[in-house]
VMD Tcl script that builds the backbone (N, CA, C; Angstrom):
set m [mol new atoms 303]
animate dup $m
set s [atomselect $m all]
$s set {name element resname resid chain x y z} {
  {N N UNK 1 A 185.169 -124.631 -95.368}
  {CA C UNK 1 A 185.089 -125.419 -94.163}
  {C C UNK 1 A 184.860 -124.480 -92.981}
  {N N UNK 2 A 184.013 -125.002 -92.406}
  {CA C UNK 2 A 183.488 -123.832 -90.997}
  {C C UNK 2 A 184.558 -123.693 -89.711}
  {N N UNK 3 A 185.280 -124.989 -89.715}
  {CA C UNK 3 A 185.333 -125.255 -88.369}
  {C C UNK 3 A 187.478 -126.365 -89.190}
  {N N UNK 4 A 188.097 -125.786 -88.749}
  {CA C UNK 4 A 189.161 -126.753 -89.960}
  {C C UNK 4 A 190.600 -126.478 -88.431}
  {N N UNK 5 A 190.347 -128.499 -88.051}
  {CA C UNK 5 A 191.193 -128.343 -86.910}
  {C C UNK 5 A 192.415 -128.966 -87.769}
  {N N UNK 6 A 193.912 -129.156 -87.279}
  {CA C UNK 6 A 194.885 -129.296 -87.647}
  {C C UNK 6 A 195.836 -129.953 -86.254}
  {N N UNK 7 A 196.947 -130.459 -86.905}
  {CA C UNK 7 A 197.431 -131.076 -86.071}
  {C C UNK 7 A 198.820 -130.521 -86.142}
  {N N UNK 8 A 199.395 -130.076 -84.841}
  {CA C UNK 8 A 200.519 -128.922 -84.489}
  {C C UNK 8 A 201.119 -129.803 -83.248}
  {N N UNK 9 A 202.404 -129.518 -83.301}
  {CA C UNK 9 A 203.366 -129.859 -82.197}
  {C C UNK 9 A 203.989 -128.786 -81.463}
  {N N UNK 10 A 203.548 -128.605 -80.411}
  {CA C UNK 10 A 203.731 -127.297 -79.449}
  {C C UNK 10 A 205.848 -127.360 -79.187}
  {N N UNK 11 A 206.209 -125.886 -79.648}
  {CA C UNK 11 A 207.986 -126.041 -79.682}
  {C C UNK 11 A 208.044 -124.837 -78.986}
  {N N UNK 12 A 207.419 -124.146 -78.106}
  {CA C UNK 12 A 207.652 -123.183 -77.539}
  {C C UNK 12 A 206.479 -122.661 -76.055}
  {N N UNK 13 A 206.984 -122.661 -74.972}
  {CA C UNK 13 A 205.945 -122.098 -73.578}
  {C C UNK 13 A 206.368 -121.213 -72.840}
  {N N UNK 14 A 205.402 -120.502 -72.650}
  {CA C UNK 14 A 206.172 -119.518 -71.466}
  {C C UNK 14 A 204.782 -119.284 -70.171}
  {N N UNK 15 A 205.250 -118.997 -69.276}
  {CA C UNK 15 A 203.930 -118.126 -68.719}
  {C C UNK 15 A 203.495 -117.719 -69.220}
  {N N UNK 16 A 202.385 -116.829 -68.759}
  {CA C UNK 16 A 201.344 -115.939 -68.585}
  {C C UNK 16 A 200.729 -115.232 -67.370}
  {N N UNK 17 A 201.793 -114.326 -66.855}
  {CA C UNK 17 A 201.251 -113.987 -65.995}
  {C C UNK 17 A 200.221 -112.746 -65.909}
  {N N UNK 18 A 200.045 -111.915 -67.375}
  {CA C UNK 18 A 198.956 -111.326 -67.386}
  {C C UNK 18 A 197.882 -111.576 -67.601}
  {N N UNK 19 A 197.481 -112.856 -67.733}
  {CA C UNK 19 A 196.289 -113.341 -68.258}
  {C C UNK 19 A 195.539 -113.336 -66.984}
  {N N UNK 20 A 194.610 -113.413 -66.882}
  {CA C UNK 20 A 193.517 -113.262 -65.764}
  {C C UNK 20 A 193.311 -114.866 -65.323}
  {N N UNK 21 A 192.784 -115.892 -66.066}
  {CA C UNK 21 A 193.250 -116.819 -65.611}
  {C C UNK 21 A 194.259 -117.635 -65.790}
  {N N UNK 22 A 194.861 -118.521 -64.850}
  {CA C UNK 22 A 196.214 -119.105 -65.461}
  {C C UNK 22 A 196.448 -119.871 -66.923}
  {N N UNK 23 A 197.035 -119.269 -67.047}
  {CA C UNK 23 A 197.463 -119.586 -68.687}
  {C C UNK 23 A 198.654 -119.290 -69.532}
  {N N UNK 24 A 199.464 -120.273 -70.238}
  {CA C UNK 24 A 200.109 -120.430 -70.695}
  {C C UNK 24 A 200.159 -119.917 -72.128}
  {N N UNK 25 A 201.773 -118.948 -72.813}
  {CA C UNK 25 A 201.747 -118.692 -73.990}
  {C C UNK 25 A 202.633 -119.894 -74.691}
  {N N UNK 26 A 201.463 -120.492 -75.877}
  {CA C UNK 26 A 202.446 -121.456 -76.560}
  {C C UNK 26 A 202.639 -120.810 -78.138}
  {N N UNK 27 A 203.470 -121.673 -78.449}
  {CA C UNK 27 A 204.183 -121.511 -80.064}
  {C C UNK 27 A 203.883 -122.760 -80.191}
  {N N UNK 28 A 202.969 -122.733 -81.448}
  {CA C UNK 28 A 202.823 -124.524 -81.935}
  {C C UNK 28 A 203.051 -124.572 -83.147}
  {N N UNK 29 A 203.996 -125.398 -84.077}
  {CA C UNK 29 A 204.216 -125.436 -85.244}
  {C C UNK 29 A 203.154 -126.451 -86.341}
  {N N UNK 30 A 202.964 -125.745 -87.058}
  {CA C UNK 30 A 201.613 -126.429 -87.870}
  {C C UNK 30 A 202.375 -127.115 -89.225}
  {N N UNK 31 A 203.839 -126.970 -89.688}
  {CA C UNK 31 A 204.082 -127.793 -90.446}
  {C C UNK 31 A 203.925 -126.531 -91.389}
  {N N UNK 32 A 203.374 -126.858 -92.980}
  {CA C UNK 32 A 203.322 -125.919 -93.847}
  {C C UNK 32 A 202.782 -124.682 -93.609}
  {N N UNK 33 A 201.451 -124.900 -92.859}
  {CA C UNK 33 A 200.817 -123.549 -92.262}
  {C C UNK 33 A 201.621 -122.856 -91.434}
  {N N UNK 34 A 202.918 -123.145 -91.204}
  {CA C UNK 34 A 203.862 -122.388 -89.805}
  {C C UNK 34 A 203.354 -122.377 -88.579}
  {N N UNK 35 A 204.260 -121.583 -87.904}
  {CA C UNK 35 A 204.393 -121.422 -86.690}
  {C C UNK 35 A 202.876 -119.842 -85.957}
  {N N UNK 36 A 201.993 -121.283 -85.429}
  {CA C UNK 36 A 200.839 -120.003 -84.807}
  {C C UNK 36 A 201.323 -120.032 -83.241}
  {N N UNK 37 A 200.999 -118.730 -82.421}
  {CA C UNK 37 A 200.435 -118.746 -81.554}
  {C C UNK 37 A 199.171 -118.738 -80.329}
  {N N UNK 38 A 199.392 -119.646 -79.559}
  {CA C UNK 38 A 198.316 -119.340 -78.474}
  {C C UNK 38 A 198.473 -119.070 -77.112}
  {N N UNK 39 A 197.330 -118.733 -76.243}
  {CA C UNK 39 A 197.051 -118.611 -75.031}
  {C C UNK 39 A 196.037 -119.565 -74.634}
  {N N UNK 40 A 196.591 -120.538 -74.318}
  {CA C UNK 40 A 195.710 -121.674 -73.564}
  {C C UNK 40 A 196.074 -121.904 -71.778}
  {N N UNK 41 A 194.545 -122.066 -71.276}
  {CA C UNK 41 A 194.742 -122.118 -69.760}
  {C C UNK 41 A 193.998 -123.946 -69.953}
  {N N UNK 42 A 195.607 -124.971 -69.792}
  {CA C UNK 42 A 195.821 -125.703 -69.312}
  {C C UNK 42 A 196.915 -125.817 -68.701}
  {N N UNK 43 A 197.263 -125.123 -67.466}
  {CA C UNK 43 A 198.163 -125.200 -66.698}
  {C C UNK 43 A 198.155 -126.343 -65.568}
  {N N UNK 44 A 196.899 -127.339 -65.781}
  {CA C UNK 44 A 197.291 -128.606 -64.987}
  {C C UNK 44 A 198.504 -129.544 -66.208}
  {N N UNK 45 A 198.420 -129.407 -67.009}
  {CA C UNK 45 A 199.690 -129.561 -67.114}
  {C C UNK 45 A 201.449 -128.799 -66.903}
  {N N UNK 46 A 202.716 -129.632 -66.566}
  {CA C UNK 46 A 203.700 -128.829 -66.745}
  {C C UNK 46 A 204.113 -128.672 -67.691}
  {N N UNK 47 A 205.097 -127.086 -68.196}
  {CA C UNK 47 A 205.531 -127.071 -69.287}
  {C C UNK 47 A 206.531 -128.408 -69.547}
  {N N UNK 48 A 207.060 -129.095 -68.737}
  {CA C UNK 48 A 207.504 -129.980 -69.696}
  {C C UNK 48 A 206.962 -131.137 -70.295}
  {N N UNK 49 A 205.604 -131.651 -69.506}
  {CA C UNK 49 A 205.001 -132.058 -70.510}
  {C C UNK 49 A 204.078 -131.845 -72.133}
  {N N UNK 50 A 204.252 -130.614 -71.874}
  {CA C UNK 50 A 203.691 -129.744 -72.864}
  {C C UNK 50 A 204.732 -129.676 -74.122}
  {N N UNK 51 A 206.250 -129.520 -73.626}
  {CA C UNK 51 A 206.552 -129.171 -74.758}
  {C C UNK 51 A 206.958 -130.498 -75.658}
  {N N UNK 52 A 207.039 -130.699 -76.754}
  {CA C UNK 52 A 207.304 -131.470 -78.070}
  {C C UNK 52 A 205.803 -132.289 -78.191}
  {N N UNK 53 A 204.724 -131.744 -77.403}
  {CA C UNK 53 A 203.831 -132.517 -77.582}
  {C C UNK 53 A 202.581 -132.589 -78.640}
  {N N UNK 54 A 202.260 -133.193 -79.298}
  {CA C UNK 54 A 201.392 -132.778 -80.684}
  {C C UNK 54 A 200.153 -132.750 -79.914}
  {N N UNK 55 A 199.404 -131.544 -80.163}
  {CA C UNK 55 A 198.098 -131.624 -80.330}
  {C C UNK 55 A 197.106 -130.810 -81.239}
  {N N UNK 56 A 195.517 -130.862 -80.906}
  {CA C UNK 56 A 194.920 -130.718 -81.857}
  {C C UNK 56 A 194.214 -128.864 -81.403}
  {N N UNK 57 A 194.270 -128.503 -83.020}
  {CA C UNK 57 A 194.024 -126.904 -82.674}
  {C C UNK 57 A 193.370 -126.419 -83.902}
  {N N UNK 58 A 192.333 -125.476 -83.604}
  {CA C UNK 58 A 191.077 -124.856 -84.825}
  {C C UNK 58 A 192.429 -123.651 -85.073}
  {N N UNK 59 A 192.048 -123.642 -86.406}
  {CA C UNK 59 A 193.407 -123.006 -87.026}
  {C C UNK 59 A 192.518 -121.499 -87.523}
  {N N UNK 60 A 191.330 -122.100 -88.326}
  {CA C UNK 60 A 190.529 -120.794 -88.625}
  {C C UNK 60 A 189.813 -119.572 -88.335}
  {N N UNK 61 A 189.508 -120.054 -86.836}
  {CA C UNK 61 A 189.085 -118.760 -85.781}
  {C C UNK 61 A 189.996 -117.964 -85.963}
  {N N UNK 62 A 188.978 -116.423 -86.227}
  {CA C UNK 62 A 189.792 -114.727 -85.864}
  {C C UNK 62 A 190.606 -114.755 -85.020}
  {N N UNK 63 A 191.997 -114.406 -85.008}
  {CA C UNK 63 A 192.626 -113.976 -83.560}
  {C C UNK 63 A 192.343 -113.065 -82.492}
  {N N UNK 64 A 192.615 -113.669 -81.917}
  {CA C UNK 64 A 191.669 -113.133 -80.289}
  {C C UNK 64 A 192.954 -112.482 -79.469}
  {N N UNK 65 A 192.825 -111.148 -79.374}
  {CA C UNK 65 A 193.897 -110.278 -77.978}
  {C C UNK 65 A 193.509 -110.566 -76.807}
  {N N UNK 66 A 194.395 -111.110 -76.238}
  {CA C UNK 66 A 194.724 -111.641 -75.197}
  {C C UNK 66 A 195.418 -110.574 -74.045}
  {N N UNK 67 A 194.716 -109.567 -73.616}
  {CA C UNK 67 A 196.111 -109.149 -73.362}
  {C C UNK 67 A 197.085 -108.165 -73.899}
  {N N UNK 68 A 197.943 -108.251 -73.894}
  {CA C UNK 68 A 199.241 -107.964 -74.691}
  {C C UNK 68 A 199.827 -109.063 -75.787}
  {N N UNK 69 A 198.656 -110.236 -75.263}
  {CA C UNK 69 A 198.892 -111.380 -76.494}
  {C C UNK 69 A 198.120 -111.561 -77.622}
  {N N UNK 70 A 198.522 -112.203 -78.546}
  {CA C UNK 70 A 197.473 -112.108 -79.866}
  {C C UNK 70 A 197.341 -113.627 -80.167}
  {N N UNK 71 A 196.587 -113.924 -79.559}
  {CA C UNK 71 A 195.892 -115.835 -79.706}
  {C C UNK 71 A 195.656 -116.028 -81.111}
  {N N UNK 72 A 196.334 -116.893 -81.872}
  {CA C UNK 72 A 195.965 -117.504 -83.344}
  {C C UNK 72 A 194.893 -118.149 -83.628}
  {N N UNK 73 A 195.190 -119.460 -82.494}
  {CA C UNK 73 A 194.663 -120.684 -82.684}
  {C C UNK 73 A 194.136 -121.015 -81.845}
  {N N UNK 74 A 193.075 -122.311 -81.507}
  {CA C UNK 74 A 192.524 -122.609 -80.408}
  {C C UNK 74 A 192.945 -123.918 -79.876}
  {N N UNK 75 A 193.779 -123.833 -78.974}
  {CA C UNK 75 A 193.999 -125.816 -78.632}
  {C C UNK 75 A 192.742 -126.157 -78.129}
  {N N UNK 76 A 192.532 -127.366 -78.201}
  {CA C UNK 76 A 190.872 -128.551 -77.734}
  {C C UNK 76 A 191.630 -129.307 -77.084}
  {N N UNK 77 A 190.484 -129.331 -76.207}
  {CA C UNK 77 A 190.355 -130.102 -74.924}
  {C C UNK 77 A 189.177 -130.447 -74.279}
  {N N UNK 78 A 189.216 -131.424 -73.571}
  {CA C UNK 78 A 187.906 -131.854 -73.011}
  {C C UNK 78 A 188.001 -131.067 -71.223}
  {N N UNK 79 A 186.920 -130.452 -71.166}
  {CA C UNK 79 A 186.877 -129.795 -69.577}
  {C C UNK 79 A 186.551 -130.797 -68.673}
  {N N UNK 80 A 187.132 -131.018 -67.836}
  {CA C UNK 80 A 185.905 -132.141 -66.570}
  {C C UNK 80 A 185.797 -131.569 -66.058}
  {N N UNK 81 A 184.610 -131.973 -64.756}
  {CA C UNK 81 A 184.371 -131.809 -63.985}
  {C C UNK 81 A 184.805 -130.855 -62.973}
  {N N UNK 82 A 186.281 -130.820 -62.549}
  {CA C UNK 82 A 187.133 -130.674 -61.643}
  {C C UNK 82 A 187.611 -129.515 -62.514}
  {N N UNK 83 A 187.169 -128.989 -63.745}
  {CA C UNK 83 A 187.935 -127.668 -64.258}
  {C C UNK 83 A 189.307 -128.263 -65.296}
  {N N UNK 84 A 189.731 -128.786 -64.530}
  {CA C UNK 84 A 190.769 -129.156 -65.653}
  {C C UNK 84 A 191.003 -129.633 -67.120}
  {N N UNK 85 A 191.973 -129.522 -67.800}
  {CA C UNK 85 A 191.347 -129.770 -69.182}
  {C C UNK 85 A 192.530 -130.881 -69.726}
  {N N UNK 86 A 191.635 -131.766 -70.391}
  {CA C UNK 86 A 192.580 -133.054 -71.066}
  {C C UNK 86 A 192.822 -132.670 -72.329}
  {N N UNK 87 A 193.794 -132.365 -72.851}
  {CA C UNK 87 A 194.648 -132.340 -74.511}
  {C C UNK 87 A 193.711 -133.272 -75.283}
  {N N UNK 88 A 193.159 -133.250 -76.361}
  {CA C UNK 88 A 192.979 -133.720 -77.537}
  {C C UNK 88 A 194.236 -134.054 -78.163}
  {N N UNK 89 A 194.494 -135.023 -78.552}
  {CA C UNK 89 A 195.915 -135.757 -78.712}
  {C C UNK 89 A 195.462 -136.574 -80.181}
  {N N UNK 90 A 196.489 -135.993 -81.199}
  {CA C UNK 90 A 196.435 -137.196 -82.532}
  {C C UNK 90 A 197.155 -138.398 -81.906}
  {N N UNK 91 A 196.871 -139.702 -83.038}
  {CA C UNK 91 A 198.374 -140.761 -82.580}
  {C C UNK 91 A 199.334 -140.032 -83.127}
  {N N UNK 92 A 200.324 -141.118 -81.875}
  {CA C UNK 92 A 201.707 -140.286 -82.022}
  {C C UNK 92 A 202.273 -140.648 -84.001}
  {N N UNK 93 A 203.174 -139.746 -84.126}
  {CA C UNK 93 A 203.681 -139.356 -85.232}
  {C C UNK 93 A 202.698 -138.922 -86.668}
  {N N UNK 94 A 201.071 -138.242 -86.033}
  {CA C UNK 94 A 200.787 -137.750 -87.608}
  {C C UNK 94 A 201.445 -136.602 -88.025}
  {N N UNK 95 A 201.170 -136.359 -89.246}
  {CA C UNK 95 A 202.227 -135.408 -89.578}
  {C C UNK 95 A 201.139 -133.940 -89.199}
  {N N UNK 96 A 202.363 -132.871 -89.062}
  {CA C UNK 96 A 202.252 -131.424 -88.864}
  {C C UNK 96 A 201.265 -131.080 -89.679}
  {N N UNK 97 A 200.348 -129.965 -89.438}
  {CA C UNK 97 A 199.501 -129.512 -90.189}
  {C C UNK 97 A 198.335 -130.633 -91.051}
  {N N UNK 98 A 198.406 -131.780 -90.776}
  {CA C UNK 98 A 196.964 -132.389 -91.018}
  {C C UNK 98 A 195.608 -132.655 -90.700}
  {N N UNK 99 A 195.218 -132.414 -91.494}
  {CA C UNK 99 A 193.825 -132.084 -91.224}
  {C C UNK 99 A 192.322 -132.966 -90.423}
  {N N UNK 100 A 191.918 -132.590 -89.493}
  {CA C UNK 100 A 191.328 -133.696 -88.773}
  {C C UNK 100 A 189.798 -133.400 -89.423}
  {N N UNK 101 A 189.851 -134.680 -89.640}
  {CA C UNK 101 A 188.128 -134.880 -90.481}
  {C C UNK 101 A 187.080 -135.483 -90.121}
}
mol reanalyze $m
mol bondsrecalc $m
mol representation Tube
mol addrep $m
């Protein structure tokens, strides 16, 4: 599979204040695949809406250094216009680590 997104519930945020643009370090739990990390700049959201929130993330991309950070995964999102980025969101309660087809 080229491209193999999954469905993770973000259980961990912190800043990022070395990142060049604003961006957030998350911990998202993938269920059997475990616990990946990322560096995603959607900081129009707050961390507390962020945290316990499921969303959707390419699991198979190389990890990318960030930094002093080491990016796993990629969260998706739609960019508008205005820069900001909307979460790709499963319905609520699919399970951890399933596979979006």
């Amino acid at each position: 599979m080229k491209v193999d997104m999954r469905v993770g519930r973000i259980i961990a945020i912190d800043e990022f204040p070395e990142a060049r643009k604003p961006a957030y370090r998350l911990q998202i739990d993938f269920g059997e695949l475990g616990v990946k990390q990322s560096s995603a700049q959607i900081t129009n959201y707050t961390i507390g809406e962020l945290l316990d929130r499921q969303v959707v993330a390419v699991t198979n991309f190389p990890a990318k250094q960030i930094g002093p950070f080491r990016s796993e995964v990629l969260v998706l999102g739609a960019i508008e216009p205005d820069g900001s980025v909307l979460l790709l969101e499963p319905k609520p309660g699919a399970s951890l680590g399933a596979r979006i087809a």
